[in-house]
C-alpha positions as CSV (number, residue, x, y, z in Angstrom):
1,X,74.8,86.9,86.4
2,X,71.5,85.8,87.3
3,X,70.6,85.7,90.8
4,X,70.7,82.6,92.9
5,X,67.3,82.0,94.3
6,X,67.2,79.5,97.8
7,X,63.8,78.2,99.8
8,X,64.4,78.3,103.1
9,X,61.3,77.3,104.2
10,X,60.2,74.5,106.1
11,X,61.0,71.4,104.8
12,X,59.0,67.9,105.2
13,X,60.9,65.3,107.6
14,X,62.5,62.7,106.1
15,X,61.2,59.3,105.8
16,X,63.2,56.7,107.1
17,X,64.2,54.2,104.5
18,X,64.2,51.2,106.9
19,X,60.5,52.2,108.0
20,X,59.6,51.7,104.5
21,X,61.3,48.7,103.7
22,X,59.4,46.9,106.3
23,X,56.2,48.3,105.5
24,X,56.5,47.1,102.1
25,X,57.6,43.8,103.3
26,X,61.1,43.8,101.8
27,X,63.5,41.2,102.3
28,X,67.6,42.1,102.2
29,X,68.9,40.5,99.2
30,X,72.7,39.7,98.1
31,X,72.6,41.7,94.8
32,X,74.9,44.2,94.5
33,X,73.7,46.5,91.4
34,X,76.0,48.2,89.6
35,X,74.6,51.9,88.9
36,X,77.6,53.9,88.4
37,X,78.3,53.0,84.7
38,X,74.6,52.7,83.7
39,X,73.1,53.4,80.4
40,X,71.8,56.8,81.8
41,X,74.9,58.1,83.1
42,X,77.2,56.9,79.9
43,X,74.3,58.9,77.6
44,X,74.4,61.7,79.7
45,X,78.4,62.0,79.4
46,X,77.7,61.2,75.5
47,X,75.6,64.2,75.4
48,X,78.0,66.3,77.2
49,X,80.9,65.2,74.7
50,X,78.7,66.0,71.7
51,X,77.5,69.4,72.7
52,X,81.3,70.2,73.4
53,X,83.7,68.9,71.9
54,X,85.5,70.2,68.5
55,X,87.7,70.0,66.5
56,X,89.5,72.6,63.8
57,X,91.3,70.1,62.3
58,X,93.5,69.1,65.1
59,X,93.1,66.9,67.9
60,X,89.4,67.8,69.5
61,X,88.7,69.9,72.6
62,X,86.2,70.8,74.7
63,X,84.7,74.3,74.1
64,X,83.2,76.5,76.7
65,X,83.2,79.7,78.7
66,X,86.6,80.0,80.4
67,X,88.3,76.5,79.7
68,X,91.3,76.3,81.0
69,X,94.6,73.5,81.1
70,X,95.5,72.5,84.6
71,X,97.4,69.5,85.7
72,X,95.5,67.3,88.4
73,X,97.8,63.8,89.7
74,X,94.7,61.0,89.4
75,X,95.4,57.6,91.5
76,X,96.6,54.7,89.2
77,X,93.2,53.2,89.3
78,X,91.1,56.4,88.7
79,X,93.2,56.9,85.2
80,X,92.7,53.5,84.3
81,X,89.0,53.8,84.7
82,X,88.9,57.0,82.5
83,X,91.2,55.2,80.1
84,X,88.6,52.9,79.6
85,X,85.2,55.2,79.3
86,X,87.3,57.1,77.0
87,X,88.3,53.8,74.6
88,X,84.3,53.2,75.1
89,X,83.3,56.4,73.7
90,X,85.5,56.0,70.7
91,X,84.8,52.4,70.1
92,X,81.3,52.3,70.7
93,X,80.5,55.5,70.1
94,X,82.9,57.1,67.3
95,X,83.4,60.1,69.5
96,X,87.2,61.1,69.8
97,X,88.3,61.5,73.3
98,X,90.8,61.4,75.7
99,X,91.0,60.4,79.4
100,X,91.3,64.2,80.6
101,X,88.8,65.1,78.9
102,X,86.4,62.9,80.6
103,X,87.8,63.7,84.3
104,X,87.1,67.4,83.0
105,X,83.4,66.4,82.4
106,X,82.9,64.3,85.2
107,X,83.9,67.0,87.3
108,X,82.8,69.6,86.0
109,X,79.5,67.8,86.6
110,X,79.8,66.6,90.2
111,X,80.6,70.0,91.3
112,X,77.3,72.1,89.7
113,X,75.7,69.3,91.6
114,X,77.0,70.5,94.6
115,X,75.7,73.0,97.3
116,X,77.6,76.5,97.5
117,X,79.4,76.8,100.5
């Protein structure tokens, strides 16, 4: 396994957001934008559906070093939501999913975007 490689060097300060709002001369607005279900994040969970999932003739799974079945209890909502993506993906894009198989992805993603602890 390759080594993981970590600057520790000096890092630049932050810039504070507010600082350049107002030297920009923005105004607060109302608009709430909506950028968790955007057209980049539904392609880049396309992608990750098409480079893994297969099928042998039975119901399609995800392939991949070490994938293992575990149960996981979602909150009503949550499941709902990956209901849906799921019914997208085979709708709109005639990829054959499931729910799980999307909270596998999803975290599976959000957690090789994390640091290690």
């Amino acid at each position: 396994m390759a080594k993981t490689i970590r600057d520790i060097g000096p890092t630049q300060r932050q810039v504070d957001p507010e600082l350049v709002a107002q030297s920009l001369g923005a105004e607060k607005s109302d608009v709430v934008v909506n950028t968790a279900q955007g057209p980049i994040s539904l392609y880049s969970l396309r992608q990750f559906l098409v480079e893994r999932l297969r099928s042998t003739g039975g119901r399609p799974a995800l392939v991949g070093r070490g994938t293992q079945r575990n149960k996981v209890p979602f909150f009503a909502n949550d499941w709902e939501r990956l209901k849906i993506l799921a019914e997208y993906y085979k709708e709109k894009e005639n990829i054959k999913t499931n729910p799980g198989q999307i909270a596998s992805i999803l975290i599976h993603l959000i957690l090789n975007r994390m640091p290690d602890i």
